[in-house]
C-alpha positions as CSV (number, residue, x, y, z in Angstrom):
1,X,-32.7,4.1,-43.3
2,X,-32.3,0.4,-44.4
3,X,-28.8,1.4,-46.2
4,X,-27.8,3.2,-42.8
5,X,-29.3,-0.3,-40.8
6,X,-26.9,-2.5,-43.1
7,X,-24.4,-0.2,-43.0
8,X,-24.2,-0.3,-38.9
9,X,-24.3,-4.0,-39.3
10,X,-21.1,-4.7,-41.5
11,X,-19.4,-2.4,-39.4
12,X,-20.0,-3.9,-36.2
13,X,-19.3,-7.5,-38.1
14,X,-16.2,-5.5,-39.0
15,X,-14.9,-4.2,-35.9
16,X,-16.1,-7.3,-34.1
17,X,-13.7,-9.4,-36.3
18,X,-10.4,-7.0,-35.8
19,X,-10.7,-8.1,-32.3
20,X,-11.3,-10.7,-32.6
21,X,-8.1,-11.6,-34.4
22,X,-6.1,-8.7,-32.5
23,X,-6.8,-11.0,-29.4
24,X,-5.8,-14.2,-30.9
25,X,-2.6,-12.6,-31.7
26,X,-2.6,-11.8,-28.2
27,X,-3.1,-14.8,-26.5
28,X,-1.2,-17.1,-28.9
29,X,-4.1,-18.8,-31.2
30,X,-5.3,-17.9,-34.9
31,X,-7.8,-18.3,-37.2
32,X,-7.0,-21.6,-38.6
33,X,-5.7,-23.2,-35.0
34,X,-3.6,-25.1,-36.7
35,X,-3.0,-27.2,-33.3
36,X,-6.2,-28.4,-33.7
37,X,-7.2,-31.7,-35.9
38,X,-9.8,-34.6,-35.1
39,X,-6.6,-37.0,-34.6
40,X,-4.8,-35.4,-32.1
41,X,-5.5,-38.3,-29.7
42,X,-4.3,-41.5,-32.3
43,X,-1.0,-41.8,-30.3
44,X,-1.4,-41.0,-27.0
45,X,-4.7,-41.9,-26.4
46,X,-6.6,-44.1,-29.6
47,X,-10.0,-44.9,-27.4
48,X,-10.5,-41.6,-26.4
49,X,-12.8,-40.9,-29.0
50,X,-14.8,-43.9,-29.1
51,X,-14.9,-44.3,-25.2
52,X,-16.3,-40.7,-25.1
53,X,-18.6,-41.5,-27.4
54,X,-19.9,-44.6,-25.5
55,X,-20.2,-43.2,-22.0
56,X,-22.1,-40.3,-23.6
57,X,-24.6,-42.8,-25.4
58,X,-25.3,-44.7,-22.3
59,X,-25.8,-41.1,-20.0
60,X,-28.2,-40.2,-23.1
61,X,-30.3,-43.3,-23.1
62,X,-30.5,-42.9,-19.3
63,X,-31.6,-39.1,-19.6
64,X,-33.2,-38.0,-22.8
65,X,-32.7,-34.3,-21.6
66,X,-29.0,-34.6,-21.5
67,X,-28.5,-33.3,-25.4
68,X,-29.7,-30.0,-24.9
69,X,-28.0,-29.5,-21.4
70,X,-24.5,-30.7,-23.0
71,X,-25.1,-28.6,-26.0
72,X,-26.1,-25.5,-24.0
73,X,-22.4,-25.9,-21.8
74,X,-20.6,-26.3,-24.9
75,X,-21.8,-22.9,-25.9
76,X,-21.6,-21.2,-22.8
77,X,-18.3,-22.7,-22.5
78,X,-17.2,-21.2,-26.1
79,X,-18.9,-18.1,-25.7
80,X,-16.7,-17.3,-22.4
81,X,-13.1,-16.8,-23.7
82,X,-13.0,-19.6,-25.8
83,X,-13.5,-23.4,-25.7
84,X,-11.5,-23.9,-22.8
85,X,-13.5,-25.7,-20.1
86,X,-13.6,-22.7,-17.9
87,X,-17.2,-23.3,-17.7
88,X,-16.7,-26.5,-15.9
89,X,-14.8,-25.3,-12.8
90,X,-16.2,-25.0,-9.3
91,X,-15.9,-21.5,-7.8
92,X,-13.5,-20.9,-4.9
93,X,-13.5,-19.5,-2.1
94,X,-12.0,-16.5,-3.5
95,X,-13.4,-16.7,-6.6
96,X,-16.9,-16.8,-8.2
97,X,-17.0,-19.1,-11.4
98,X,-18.7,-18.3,-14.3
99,X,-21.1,-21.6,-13.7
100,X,-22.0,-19.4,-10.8
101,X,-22.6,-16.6,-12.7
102,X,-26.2,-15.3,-13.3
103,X,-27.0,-16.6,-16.7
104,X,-25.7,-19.9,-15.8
105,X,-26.4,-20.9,-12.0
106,X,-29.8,-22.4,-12.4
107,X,-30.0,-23.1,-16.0
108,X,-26.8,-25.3,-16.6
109,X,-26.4,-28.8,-15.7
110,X,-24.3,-32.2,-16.8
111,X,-21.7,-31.4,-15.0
112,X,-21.4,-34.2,-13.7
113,X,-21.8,-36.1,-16.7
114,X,-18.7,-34.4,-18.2
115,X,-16.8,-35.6,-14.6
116,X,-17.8,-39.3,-15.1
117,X,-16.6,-39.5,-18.2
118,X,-13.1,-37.5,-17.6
119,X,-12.8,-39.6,-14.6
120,X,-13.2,-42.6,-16.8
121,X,-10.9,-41.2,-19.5
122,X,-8.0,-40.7,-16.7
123,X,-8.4,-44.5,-16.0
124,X,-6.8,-45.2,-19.7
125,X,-4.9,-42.2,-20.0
126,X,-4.3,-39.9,-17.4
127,X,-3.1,-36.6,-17.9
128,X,-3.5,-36.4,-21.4
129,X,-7.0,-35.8,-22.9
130,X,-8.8,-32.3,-21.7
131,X,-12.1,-31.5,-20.3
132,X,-12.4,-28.9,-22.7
133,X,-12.1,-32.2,-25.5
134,X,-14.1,-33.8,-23.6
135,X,-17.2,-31.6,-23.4
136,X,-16.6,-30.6,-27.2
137,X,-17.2,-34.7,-28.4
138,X,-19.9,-34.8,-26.0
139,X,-21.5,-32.0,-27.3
140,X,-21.5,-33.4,-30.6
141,X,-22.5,-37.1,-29.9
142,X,-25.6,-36.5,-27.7
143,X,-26.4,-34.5,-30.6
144,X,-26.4,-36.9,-33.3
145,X,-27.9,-40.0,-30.5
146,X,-30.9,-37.2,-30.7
147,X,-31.2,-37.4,-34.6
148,X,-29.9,-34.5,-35.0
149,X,-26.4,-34.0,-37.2
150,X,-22.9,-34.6,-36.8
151,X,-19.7,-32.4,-37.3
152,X,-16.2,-32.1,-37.3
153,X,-15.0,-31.8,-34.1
154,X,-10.7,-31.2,-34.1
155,X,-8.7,-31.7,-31.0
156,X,-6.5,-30.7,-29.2
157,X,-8.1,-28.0,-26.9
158,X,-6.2,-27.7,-23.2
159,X,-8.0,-26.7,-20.2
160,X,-7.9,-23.1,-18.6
161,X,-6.7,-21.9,-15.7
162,X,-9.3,-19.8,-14.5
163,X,-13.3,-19.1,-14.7
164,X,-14.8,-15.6,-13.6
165,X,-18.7,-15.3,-13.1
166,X,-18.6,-11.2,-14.5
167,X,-17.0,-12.7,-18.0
168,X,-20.1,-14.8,-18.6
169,X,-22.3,-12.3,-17.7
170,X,-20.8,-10.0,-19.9
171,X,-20.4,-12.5,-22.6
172,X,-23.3,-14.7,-23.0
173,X,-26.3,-13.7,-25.2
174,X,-29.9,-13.3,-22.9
175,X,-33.2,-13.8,-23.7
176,X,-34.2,-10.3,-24.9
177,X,-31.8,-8.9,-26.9
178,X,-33.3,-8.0,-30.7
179,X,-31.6,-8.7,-33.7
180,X,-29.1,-6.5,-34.0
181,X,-28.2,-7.1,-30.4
182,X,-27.7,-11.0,-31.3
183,X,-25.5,-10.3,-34.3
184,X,-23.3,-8.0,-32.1
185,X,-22.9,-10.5,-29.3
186,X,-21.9,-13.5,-31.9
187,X,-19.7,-11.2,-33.9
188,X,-17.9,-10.7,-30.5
189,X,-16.5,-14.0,-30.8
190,X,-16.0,-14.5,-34.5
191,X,-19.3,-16.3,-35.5
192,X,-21.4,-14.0,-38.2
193,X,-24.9,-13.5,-38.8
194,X,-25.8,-16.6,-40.3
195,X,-24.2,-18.5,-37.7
196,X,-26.5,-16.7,-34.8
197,X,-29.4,-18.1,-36.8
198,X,-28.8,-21.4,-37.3
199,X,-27.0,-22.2,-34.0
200,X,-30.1,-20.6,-32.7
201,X,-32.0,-23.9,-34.0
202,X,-30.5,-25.6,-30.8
203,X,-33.3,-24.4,-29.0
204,X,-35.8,-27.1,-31.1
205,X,-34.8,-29.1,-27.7
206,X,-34.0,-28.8,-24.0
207,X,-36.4,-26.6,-21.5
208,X,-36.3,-23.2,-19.8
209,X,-38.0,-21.9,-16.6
210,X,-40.5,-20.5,-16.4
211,X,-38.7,-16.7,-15.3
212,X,-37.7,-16.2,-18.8
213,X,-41.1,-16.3,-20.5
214,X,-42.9,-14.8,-17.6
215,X,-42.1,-10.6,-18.6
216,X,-44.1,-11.7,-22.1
217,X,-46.9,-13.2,-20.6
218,X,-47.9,-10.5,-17.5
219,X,-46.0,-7.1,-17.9
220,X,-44.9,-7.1,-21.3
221,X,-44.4,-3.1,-22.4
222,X,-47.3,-1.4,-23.9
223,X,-49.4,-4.2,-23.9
224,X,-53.3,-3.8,-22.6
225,X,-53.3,-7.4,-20.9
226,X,-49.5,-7.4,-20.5
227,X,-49.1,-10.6,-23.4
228,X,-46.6,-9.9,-25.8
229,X,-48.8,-9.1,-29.2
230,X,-45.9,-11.3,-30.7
231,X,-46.9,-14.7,-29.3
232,X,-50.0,-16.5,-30.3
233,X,-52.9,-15.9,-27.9
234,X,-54.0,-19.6,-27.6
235,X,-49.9,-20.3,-26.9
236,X,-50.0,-17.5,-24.2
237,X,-52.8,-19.1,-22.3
238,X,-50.9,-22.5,-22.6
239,X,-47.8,-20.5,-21.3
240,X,-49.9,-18.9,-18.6
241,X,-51.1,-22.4,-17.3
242,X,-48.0,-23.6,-17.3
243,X,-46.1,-20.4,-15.9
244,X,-48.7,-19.1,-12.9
245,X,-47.2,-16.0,-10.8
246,X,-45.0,-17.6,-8.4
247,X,-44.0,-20.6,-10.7
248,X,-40.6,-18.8,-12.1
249,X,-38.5,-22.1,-11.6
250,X,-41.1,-24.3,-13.6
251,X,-39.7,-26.0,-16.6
252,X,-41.2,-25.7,-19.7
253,X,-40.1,-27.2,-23.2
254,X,-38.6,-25.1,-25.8
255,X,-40.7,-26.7,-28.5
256,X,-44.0,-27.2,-27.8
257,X,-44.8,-29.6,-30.6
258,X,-42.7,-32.5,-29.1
259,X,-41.9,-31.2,-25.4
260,X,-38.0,-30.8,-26.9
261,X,-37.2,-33.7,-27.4
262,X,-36.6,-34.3,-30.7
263,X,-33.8,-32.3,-32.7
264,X,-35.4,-30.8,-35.9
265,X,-36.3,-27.7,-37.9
266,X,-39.2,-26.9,-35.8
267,X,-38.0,-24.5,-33.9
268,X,-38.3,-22.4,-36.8
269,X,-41.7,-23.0,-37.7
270,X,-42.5,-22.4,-34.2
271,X,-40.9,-18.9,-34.4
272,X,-43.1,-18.1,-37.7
273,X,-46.0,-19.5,-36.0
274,X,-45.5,-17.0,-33.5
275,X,-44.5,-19.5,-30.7
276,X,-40.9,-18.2,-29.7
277,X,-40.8,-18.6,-26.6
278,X,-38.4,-16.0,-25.8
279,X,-37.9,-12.6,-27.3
280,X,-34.5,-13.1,-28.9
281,X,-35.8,-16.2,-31.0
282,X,-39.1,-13.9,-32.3
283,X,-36.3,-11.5,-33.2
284,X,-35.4,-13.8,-35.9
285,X,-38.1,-13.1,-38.3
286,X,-37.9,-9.1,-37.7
287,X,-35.3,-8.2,-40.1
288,X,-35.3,-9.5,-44.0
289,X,-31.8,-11.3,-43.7
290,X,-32.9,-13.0,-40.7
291,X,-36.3,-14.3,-42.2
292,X,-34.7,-15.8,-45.2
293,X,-32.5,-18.0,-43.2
294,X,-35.1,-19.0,-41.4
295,X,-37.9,-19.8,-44.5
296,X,-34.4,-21.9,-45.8
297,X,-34.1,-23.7,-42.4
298,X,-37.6,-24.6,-42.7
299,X,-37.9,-25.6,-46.4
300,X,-35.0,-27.8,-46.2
301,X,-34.0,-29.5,-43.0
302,X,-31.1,-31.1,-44.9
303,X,-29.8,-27.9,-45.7
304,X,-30.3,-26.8,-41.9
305,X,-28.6,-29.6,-40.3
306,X,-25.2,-29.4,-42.5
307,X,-25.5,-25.6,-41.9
308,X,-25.8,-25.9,-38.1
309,X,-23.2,-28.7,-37.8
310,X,-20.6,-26.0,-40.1
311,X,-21.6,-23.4,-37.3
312,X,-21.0,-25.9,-34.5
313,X,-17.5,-26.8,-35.9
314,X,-17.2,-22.8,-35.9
315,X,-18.0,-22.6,-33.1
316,X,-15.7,-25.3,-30.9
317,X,-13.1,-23.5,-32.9
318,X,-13.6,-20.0,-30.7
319,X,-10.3,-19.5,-28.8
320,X,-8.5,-22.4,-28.1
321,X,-5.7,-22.8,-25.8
322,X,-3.2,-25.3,-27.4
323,X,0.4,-25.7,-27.5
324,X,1.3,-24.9,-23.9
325,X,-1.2,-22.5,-23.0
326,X,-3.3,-23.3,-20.0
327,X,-3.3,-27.3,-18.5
328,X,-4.7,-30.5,-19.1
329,X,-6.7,-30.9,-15.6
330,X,-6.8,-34.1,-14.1
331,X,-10.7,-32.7,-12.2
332,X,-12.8,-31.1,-14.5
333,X,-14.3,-29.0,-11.8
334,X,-10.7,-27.8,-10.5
335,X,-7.5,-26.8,-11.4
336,X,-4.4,-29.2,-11.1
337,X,-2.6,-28.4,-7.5
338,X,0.5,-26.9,-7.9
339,X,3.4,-29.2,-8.6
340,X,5.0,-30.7,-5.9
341,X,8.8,-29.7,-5.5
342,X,11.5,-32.2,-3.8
343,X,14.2,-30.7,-2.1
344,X,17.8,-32.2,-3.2
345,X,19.1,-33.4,0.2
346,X,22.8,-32.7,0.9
347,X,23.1,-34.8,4.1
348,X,24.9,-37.7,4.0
């Protein structure tokens, strides 16, 4: 049974990958996205980086929640086609983006944040640096401004041209999927098992409503009182205060130990304490593989936060438009208008 389980595993790790690469030979890009490097703006544009990384320091110290909401859109920005700032457009009139799309329209937010700062970027150099850039550094520096680590973070991403709602609810990973599930779902986009786990840790800050945790405190399947048997009983309560009926757009923290707000390992002790708060992070400790990254993660934080800032540069390397794929939008939230053409005039 456990040879079959492993078995099924690899081979979904396996196929995964193929298309993974199968696609990139598609669409242009490949595993080492060679147009990628942290200099790419030196020339063109030297302050980029550090101007990024000021505006995001002074939106951080304004709102302590914007890490986890920056982080969060850099993922379901990555997890969608790619790192390509699709996430980031408005939807038309025609056209339902994916921040409109189920998983994303009341959870995701800095938007704006990600606008003030391009719109400040265009000032110095317009036309040249990328939302999807953009949203990648600011990812990373809210991070680190948290205490939490730092990474690599190559350049050179341009924007796409579209964003479709039914691609991030296809793509993005929800709430109750088990283990397998999760390991499927990152495969999809070339991140493996390890990876799920420790870019899981993510979720030691930010907030969730109150509708996610809600099916594990009242109607949770096969349970007498409806409480997941997985969750701590005194932790239910707590969530049950918090989270009455009728509350399903409360916020609640992801870590309860310090309202997430601090970046650390505790997510993972939280999880082994039995105070997931949803299903797909108590998933984590119910296969062997999955356990031992998380006892690592929480024996040695060191170890945790090079592994998770590896998996983040892994991550903002998922798809990449470079070369002269796709744009470099002047509005984050919309594509450039089409070019305007001037008529030669022959009249004299």
């Amino acid at each position: 049974m456990m040879a079959s389980k492993m078995y099924t595993r690899m081979l979904i790790v396996v196929v995964a990958t193929l298309v993974f690469a199968s696609l990139g030979d598609a669409y242009g890009y490949s595993g080492n996205h060679a147009g990628l490097r942290e200099n790419y703006y030196s020339r063109n544009c030297p302050k980029a980086v550090s101007k990024i990384s000021g505006l995001i320091k002074y939106y951080t110290k304004e709102d302590k929640s914007l890490p986890a909401a920056l982080i969060r859109l850099h993922f379901h920005d990555c997890f969608v086609n790619g790192c390509d700032g699709s996430v980031l457009l408005d939807s038309t009139p025609t056209n339902l983006a994916e921040k409109d799309a189920l998983p994303n329209k009341f959870s995701l937010r800095g938007f704006e944040i990600i606008d003030k700062v391009k719109e400040a970027i265009e000032e110095i150099c317009p036309g040249v640096v990328s939302c999807s850039d953009i949203l990648s550094l600011a990812a990373r520096e809210s991070i680190s401004f948290k205490g939490g680590p730092r990474w690599r973070v190559p350049l050179g991403r341009r924007d796409s041209l579209s964003s479709i709602a039914e691609a991030a609810n296809i793509s993005l990973p929800i709430p109750t999927m088990n283990y397998d599930e999760l390991v499927e779902n990152f495969a999809n986009v070339g991140l493996n098992e390890r990876d799920m786990v420790i870019l899981s840790g993510a979720h030691t800050i930010g907030e969730a409503h109150c509708a996610v945790v809600m099916p594990r405190l009242y109607n949770f399947p096969g349970s007498r009182d409806g409480v997941d048997p997985s969750l701590d009983r005194k932790y239910a309560e707590t969530l049950k205060r918090k989270c009455p009926p009728g509350a399903e757009l409360t916020l609640i923290p992801m870590d309860p130990s310090f309202g997430g707000q601090r970046f650390d390992g505790n997510y993972y002790r939280n999880i082994v304490s039995k105070k997931a708060l949803f299903g797909s992070d108590n998933a984590l400790i119910q296969d062997k593989d999955g356990r031992a990254i998380v006892s690592k993660s929480i024996i040695s934080p060191k170890t945790f936060f090079r592994e998770f800032g590896l998996s983040m540069e892994k991550m903002g390397r998922i798809a990449p438009l470079t070369g002269s794929q796709g744009e470099i939008r002047r509005k984050c939230s919309a594509v450039n208008p089409p070019a305007k053409y001037h008529r030669k005039s022959y009249e004299h």
